[in-house]
PAROMI-574821 format. One record per residue (C-alpha): residue in one letter; x, y, z. Coordinates in steps of 0.1 Angstrom, whole numbers. Each point is the difference from the previous one (the first is absolute). Layout:
<rs>
lodren|X|Y|Z
a|X|Y|Z
...
</rs>
This chain:
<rs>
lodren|X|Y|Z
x|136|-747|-838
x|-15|-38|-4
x|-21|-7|29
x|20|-26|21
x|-16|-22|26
x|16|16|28
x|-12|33|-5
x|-34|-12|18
x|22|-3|32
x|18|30|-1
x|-21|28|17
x|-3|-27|30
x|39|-7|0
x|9|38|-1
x|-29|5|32
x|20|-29|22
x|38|15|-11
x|-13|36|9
x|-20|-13|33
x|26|-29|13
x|34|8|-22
x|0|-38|-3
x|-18|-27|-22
x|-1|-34|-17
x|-13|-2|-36
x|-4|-33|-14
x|-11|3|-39
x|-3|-29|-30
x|28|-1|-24
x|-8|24|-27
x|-17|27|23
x|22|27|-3
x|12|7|31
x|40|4|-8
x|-10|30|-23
x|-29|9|13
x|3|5|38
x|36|22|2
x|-22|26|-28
x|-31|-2|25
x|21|11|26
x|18|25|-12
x|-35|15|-16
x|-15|0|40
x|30|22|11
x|6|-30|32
x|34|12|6
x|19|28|-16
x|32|-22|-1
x|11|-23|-24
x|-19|-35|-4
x|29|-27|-4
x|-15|-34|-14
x|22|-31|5
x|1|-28|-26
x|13|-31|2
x|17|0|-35
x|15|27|-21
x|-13|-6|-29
x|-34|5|17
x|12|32|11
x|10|17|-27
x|-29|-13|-15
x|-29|12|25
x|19|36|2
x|-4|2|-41
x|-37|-13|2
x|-7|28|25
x|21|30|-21
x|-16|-13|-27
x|-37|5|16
x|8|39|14
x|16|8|-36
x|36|1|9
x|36|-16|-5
x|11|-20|29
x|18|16|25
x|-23|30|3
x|-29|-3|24
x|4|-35|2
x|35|-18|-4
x|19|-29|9
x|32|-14|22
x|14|-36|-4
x|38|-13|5
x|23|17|-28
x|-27|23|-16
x|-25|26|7
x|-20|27|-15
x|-12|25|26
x|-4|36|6
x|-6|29|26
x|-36|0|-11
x|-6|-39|2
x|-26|-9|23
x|-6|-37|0
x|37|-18|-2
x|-7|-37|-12
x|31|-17|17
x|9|-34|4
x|-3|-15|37
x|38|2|5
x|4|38|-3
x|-29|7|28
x|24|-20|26
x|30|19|-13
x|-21|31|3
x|-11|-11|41
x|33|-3|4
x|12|32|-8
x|-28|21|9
x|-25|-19|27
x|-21|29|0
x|-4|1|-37
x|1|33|-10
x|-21|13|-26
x|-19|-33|-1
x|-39|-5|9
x|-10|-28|-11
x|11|-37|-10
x|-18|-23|-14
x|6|-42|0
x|-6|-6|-37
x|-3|-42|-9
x|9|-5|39
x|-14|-36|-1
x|34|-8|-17
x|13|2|35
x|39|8|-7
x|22|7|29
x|5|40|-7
x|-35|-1|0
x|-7|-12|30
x|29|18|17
x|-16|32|-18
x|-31|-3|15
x|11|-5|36
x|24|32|-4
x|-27|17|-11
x|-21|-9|26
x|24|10|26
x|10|33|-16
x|-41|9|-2
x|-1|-12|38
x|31|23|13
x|7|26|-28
x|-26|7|-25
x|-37|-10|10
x|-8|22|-33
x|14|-27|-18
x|-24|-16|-24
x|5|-37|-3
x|-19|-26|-28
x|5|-36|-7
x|-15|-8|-35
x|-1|-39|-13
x|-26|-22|-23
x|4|-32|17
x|13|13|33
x|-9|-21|36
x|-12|37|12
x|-7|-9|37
x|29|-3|13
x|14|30|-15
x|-29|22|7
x|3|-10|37
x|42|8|4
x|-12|29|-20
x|-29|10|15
x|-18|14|-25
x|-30|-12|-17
x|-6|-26|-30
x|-16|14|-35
x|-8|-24|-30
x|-9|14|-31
x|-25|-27|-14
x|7|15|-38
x|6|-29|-21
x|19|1|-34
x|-10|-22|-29
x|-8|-32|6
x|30|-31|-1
x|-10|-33|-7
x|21|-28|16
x|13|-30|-21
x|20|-28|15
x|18|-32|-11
x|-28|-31|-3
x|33|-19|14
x|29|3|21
x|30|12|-21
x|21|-32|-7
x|32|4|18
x|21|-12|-31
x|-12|30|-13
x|28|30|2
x|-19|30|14
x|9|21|-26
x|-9|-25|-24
x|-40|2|11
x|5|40|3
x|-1|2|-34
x|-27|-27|-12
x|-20|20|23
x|11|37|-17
x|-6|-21|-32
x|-36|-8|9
x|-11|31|20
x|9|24|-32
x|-20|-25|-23
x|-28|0|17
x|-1|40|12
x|8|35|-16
x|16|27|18
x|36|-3|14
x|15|-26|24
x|20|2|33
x|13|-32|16
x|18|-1|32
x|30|-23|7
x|22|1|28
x|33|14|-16
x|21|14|-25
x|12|-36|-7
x|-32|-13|-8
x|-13|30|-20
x|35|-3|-23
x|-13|-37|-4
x|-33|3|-6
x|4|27|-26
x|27|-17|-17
x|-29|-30|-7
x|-20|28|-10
x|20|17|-25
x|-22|-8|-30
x|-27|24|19
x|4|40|-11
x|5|23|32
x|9|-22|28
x|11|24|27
x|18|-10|29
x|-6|23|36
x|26|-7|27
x|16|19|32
x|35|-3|-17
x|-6|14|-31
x|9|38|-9
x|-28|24|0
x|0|7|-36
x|-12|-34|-7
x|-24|-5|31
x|-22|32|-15
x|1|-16|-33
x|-18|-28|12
x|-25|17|19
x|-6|27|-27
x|-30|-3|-26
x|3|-15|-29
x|-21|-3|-33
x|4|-38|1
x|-6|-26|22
x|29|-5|24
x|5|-28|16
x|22|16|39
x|19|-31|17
x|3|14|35
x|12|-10|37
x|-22|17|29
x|12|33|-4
x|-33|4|-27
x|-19|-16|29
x|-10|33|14
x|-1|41|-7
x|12|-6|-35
x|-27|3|-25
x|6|-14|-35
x|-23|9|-24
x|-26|-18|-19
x|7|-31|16
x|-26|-23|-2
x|14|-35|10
x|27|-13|26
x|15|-30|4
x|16|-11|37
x|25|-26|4
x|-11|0|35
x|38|7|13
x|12|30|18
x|34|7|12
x|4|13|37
x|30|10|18
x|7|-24|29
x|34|3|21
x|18|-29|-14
x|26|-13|25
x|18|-14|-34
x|12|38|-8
x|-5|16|38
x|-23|24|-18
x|-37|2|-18
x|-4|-21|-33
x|-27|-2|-21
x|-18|-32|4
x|-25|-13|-25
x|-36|-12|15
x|-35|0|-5
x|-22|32|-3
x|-25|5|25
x|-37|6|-4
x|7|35|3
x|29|3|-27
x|-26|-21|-28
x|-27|24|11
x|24|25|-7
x|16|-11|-30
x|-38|-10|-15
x|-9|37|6
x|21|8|-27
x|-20|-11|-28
x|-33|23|12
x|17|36|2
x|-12|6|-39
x|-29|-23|-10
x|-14|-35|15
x|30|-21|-5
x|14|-39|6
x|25|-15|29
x|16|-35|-10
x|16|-18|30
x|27|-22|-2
x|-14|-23|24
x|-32|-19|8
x|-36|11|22
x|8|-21|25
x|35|8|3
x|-11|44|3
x|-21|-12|32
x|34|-10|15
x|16|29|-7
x|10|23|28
x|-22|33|10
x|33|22|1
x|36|-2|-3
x|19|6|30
x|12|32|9
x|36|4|-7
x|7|7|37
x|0|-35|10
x|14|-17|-25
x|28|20|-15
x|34|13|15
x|-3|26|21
x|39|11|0
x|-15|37|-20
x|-25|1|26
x|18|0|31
x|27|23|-12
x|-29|23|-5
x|-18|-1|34
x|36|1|17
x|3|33|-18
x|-36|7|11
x|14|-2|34
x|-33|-18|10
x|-5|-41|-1
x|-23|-20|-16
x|-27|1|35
x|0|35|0
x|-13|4|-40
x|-36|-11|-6
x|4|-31|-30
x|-31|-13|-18
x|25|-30|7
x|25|-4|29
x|33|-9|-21
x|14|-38|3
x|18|-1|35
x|25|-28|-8
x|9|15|-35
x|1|36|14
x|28|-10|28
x|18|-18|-28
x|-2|31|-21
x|17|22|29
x|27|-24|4
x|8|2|-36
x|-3|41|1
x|26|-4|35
x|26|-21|-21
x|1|23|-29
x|5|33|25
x|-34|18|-5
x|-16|-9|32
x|18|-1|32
x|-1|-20|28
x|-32|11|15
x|-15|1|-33
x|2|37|-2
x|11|16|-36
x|36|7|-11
x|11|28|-22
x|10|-31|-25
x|-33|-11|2
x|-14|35|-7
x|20|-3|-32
x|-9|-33|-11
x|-35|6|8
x|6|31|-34
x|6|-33|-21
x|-31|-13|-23
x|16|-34|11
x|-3|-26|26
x|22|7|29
x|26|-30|-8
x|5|18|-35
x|-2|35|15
x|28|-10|18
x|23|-11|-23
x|-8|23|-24
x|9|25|23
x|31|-14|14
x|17|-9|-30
x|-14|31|-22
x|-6|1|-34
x|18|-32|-12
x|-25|-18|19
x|-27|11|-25
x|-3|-27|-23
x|0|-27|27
x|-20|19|18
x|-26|-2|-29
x|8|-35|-6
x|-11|-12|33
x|-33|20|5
x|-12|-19|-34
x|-3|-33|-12
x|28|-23|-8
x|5|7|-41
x|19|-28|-3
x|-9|-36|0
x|14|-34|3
x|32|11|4
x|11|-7|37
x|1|21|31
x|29|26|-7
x|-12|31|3
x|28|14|-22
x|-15|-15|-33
x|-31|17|9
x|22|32|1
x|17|-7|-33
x|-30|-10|-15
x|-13|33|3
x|27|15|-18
x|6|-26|-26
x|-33|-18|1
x|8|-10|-39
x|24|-25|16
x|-29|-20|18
x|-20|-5|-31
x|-34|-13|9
x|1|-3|39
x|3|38|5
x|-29|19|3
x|7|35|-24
x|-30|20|15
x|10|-7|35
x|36|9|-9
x|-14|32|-16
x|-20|10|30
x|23|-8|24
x|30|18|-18
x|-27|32|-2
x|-1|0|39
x|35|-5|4
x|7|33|-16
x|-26|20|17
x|10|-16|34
x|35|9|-4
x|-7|34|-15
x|-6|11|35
x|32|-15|17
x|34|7|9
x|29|-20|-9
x|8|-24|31
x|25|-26|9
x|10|-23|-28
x|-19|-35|12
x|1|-31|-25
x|-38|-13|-2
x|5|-20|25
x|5|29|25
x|-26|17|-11
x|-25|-28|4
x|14|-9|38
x|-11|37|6
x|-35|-9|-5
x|3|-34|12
x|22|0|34
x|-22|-33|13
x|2|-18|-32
x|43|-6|-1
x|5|-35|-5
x|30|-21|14
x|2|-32|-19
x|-2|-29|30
x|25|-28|1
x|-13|-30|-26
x|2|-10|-38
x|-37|16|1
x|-2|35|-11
x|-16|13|35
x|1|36|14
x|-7|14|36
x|-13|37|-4
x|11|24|22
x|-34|6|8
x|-2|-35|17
x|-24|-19|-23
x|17|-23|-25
x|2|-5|-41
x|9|-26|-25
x|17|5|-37
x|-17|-20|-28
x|25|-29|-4
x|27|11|-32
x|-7|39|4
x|30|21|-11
x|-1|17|36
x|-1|-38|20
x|36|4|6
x|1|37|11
x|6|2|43
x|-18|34|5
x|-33|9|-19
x|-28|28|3
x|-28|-15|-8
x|-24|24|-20
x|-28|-25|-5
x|-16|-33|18
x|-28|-18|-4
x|-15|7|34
x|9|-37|12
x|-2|10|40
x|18|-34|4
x|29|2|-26
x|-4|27|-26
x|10|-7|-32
x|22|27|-18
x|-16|14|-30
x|25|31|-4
x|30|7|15
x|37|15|-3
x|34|-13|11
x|15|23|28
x|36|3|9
x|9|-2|37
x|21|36|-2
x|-30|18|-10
x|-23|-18|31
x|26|15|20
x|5|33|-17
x|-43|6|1
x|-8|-17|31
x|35|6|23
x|-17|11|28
x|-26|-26|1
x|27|-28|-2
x|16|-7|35
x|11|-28|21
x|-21|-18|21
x|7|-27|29
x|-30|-27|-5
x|-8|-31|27
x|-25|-18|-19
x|-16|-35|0
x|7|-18|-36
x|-30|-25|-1
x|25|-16|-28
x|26|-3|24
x|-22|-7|32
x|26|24|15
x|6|37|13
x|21|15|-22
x|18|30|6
x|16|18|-28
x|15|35|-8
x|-17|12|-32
x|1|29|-24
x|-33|6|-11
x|-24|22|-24
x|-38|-4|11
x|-4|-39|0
x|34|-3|-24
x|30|-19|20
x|28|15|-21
x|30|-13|25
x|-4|-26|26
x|28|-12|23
x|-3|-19|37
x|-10|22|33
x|23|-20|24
x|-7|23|31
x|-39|3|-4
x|-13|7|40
x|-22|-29|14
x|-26|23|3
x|-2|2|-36
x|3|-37|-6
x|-30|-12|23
x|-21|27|-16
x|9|-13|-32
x|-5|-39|12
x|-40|11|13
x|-6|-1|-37
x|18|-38|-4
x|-27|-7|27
x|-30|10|-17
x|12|-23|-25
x|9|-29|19
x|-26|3|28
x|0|-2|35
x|9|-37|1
x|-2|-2|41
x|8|-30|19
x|-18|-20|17
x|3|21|35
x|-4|30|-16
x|-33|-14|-17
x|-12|-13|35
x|7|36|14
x|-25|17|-32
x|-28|-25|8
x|3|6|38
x|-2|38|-11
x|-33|-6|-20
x|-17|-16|29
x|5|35|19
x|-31|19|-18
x|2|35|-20
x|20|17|32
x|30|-19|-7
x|29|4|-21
x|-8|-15|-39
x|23|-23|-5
x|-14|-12|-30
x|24|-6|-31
x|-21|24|-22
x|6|29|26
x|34|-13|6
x|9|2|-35
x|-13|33|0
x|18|16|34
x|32|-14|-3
x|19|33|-1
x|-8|3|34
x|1|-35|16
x|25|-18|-19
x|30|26|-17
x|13|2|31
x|6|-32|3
x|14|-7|-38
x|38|3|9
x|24|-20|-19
x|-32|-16|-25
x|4|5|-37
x|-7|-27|-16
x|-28|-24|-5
x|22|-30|18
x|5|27|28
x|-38|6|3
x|-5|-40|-1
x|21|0|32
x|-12|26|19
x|-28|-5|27
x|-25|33|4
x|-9|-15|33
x|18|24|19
x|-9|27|-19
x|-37|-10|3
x|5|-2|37
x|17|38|5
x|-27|13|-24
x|-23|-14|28
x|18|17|30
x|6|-15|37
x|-37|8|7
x|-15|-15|-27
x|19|-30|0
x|-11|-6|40
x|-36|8|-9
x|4|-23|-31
x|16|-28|23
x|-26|2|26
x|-32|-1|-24
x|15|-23|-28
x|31|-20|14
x|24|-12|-26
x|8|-28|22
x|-12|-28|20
x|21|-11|31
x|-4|-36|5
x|4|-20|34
x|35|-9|-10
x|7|42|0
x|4|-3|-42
x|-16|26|-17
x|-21|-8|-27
x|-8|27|-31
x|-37|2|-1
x|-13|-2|-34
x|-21|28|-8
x|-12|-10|-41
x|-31|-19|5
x|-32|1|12
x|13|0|34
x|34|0|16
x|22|-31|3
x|26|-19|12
x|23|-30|-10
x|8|-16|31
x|14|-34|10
x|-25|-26|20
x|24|-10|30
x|6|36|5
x|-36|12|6
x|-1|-30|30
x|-13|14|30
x|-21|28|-14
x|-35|0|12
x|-15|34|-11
x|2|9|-40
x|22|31|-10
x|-20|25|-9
x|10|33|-20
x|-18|30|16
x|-29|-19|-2
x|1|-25|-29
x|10|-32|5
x|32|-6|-23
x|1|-29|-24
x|23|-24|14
x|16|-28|-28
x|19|-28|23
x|27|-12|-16
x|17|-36|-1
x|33|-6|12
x|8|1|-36
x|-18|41|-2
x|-25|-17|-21
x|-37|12|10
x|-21|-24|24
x|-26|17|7
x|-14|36|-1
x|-24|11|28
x|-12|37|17
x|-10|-23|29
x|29|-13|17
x|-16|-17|32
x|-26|-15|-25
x|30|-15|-18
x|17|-16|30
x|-37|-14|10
x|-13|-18|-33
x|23|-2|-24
x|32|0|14
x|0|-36|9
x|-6|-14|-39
x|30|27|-9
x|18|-16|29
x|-6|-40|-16
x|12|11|-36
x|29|22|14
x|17|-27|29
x|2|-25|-32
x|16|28|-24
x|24|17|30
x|7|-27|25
x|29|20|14
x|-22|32|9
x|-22|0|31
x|-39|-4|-4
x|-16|4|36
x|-33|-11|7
x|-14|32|12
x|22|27|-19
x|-17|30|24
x|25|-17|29
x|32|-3|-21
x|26|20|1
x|8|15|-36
x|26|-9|-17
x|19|3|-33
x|24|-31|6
x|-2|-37|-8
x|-6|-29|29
x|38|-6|19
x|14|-33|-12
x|2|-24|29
</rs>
């Protein structure tokens, strides 16, 4: 065999799997490790049971397991064979089983203890997937509590090894084996953004196989884009194109030698464990495609974005496996140091509906499972509530024996779901909506899509023919393993997968849906579906305002009520109508957030009402009068032992102070007139009220025996008191012990004077007061010495 960098590493990797049963291997693209490593172990005699290796990518499956029967002088499926979804090649005498990541969770599930299995090895696990990372933590559980002779390895190039190696704990190994040396060459300049991607692709492809022998391998993000850029280089003999969707037949003829120069067109899936031979030169576009829950579809989609450092490192490594080789990179020096170290692992940014279905069969939850990453809280709670509406989990998140059967389904849970409930009519939609849209410009109805797929000559240029193909190929394997079901229109089917997303057209000219899930959506304005009253809505654009409806179906009310009949009951509802400014209280027939009847609820309880009205309060505010706002300033003079009878704490108690009180309010006029005064004062009690009264008076009680409400809202408390009616008093009233602020008032109630030093008043300045009054209010007495009148609120007796 061709020495292979790795091989250096190999005695020390085989020492730490026989010693510890765990370890970490980090090694540069190119090293050998895929085909290498599995051999190694199965030459060391670690484990007499099989050795599964997972994969991210069939493809790279079958293709490692061939590499590897190749090397011992055999036909795959012998010693070493393969497993991937809807084809395998294995035996009784296969001992290293190359599978993709999908069948090792299947595998868990059926058998925790893994019988006949020793070892498992992590192959590309920087790629982070979710099966992955659920893998791993099994794994790690099942070699805790069930098999401690359970050998476990995580292999990458470009992996972030710490934190593996510690959830792991096992040691790190690098093999330091280079391959041939790749020289970097980036744009002198920013690619102009009038310049369509595909467009610079293939000046670059252009340039790179001018200047270099040897074949080429560029990356672009998707099939799109590879049909694209090969079409603008059709002039160029053997343009290849290497994508996920394509059939096998073809994938292995672009990775197969060739006597000529071949120029491979490929999305990630060459990125890593594929080798292509004599491949001297790539060319990166600098784009990957992730998957990313996409609240537009309520599942994963494949979102374009920029590769990381790790992915061009990757990629680059490509060009070295034969002979010293080039990497061109769509985009600039400066732009590479921006790029980021790693993508993100798939655990916290894509939908985790598959992933909770799994650890509720597990019967564990996502704290008891060591995860190189703890999954996304807020998306993982979304994701059971989504499993609990389609019937796979139950009300305490446990698994249901429907969810045991839509976990068989290679399909996200939604289209499990349907497919399973509907049967195998439901295939091609099915297949339709776990793929791109292959029709364009052509509206939202979901039913061309459907008839596009069947007559796609019809659509002329807006269909796309090798979506159609692919998805049509899907359709009949999907329904090759169903029964026949109920006979649903489209429509049916599609509310099956998508129970929250019925739309109920709201009253207006505008084409505007409520979705049974609560949130709401718009039609674009002329759509052949505007008119339609009930919708399931099969794609949004995510809006988390307003979504806007990118696919849908029109839905008859019979067959809401035929699928959903026992989710569809009558409900009494007292609710505040910030519209109305009003309680309303209605009898409605409803589906989720769907009103599908409303008529009056004359006899609603007054219980039911005021409950209701507490929300018409946090709209309208408190709005107390001015008693009641004496009584809340008196309270927050009484220090952090008294009652809060702030409006902020008010606001947010008044279930328990004021609902009592809310009989016969339900309307915004109602809540105008009513006074929360004596409310306030029986959320106080007797005893606090007496302790209030005797530390912080509400009232002053003048000579004349009038009581006066003490203003508590400045600095200091105050009164508003006539003159003639403070006559006689010699000592200034006090509050506890402040002196309050006394404003003396004309005959007229117009201020005079304002003082907190009444005998100091009557002694200096009482006697100018007295010269400008006696001219303005003859008619009212003005004693010379005011501290020996008696008071007084009425004018001089006429004689």
């Amino acid at each position: 065999m061709t020495r292979l960098p790795i091989d250096d590493i190999l005695p020390d990797l085989m020492d730490a799997l026989r010693d510890q049963g765990r370890a970490v291997l980090q090694a540069p693209p190119g090293a050998g490790k895929t085909t290498r490593v599995p051999l190694a172990m199965l030459d060391a005699g670690l484990t007499k049971g099989r050795i599964l290796m997972l994969e991210p990518r069939r493809l790279a499956a079958r293709a490692a397991a061939d590499r590897m029967a190749a090397t011992l002088g055999e036909k795959t499926g012998t010693t070493v064979g393969y497993r991937i979804r809807g084809d395998s090649s294995v035996s009784k005498s296969t001992r290293i089983e190359v599978v993709t990541e999908g069948i090792l969770t299947r595998m868990l599930q059926d058998a925790p203890d893994l019988p006949g299995v020793g070892a498992v090895i992590f192959d590309e696990f920087h790629e982070r997937s979710l099966n992955a990372d659920l893998g791993l933590a099994l794994c790690l559980e099942v070699a805790e509590a069930l098999r401690d002779d359970l050998i476990l390895l995580a292999m990458s190039a470009t992996l972030d090894a710490g934190p593996v190696s510690e959830v792991m704990n096992a040691p790190i190994l690098t093999s330091e084996g280079k391959s041939f040396a790749v020289t970097p060459h980036w744009l002198e300049a920013p690619m102009p953004k009038t310049v369509r991607f595909e467009t610079a692709m293939a000046d670059l492809i252009r340039t790179a196989c001018a200047a270099n022998p040897g074949s080429l391998l560029a990356f672009l993000p998707g099939e799109g884009e590879i049909r694209r850029t090969a079409a603008l280089l059709s002039d160029l003999p053997n343009v290849q194109p290497l994508f996920g969707a394509m059939d096998f037949k073809a994938q292995r003829a672009a990775v197969s030698p060739s006597k000529h120069r071949k120029i491979v067109l490929a999305t990630s899936i060459a990125e890593t464990s594929l080798t292509i031979p004599d491949i001297r030169i790539v060319v990166d576009g600098g784009r990957a495609r992730r998957a990313r829950f996409d609240p537009s579809s309520g599942m994963s989609r494949l979102i374009t974005e920029k590769v990381t450092k790790a992915e061009a490192t990757q990629r680059a490594g490509r060009a070295g496996r034969v002979a010293t080789g080039i990497a061109y990179k769509l985009w600039t020096k400066g732009e590479d140091g921006a790029l980021a170290a790693f993508p993100p692992p798939e655990i916290t940014a894509g939908d985790l509906a598959s992933f909770a279905l799994e650890l509720a069969i597990w019967g564990g939850t996502e704290n008891e499972l060591k995860f190189v990453t703890p999954p996304h809280e807020g998306r993982l709670a979304e994701a059971r509530s989504v499993l609990q509406m389609l019937g796979a989990l139950d009300a305490q998140n446990r698994i249901t024996d429907h969810g045991r059967l839509l976990a068989r389904q290679p399909l996200h849970p939604r289209l499990a779901h349907m497919l399973v409930a509907a049967g195998r009519q439901a295939g091609l939609l099915t297949a339709l909506l776990a793929d791109r849209d292959p029709l364009r410009n052509r509206g939202t109805d979901l039913s061309l899509r459907l008839r596009a797929l069947r007559t796609p000559g019809d659509f002329g240029d807006n269909v796309n023919r090798s979506a159609v193909a692919r998805i049509k190929d899907e359709a009949k394997r999907l329904a090759a393993k169903q029964q026949n079901g109920p006979q649903l229109s489209p429509a049916a089917m599609a509310a099956l997968a998508y129970p929250d997303r019925i739309g109920l057209r709201r009253a207006g000219d505008a084409p505007r849906y409520v979705l049974s899930g609560g949130k709401g959506a718009v039609m674009p304005d002329g759509d052949a579906l505007a008119g339609q009253r009930l919708i399931v809505a099969t794609d949004l654009d995510g809006n988390p305002r307003e979504a806007r409806i990118r696919q849908a179906a029109a839905l008859a009310l019979s067959e809401l009520e035929e699928l959903f009949s026992d989710q569809i009951t009558w409900a009494d509802t007292c609710t505040w109508s910030k519209r109305d400014r009003a309680v309303l209280t209605r009898s409605q027939r409803r589906f989720g957030a769907l009103v599908l009847d409303d008529k009056p609820w004359h006899d609603a309880p007054e219980e039911a009402i005021a409950t209701a009205m507490l929300d018409g309060v946090r709209q309208l505010g408190l709005a107390p009068s001015k008693a009641a706002q004496r009584l809340m300033a008196r309270s927050a003079l009484m220090g952090d032992d008294f009652a809060d009878l702030s409006e902020e704490t008010l606001l947010n108690t008044i279930e328990t102070w004021l609902l009592p009180h809310l009989s016969g309010v339900k309307t915004s006029a109602d809540w105008k007139a009513f006074d929360i005064l004596p409310a306030l004062q029986a959320h106080l009690g007797w005893d606090n009220m007496q302790r209030l009264d005797r530390a912080v008076p509400g009232h002053f009680q003048t000579p004349l025996g009038r009581r006066v409400p003490i203003d508590y809202d400045g600095a200091v408390p105050g009164i508003s008191v006539r003159l003639q009616e403070m006559f006689g008093v010699k000592k200034h009233p006090l509050v506890g012990t402040v002196p309050l602020q006394v404003t003396l008032l004309s005959p007229a109630r117009r201020p005079v004077q304002v003082t907190s030093d009444l005998p100091g008043f009557w002694a200096n300045s009482y006697a100018d007061v007295r010269k400008d009054m006696r001219g303005q209010y003859p008619k009212h007495p003005w004693p010379e010495d005011p501290t020996q009148a008696d008071p007084t609120l009425r004018a001089k007796p006429r004689r």
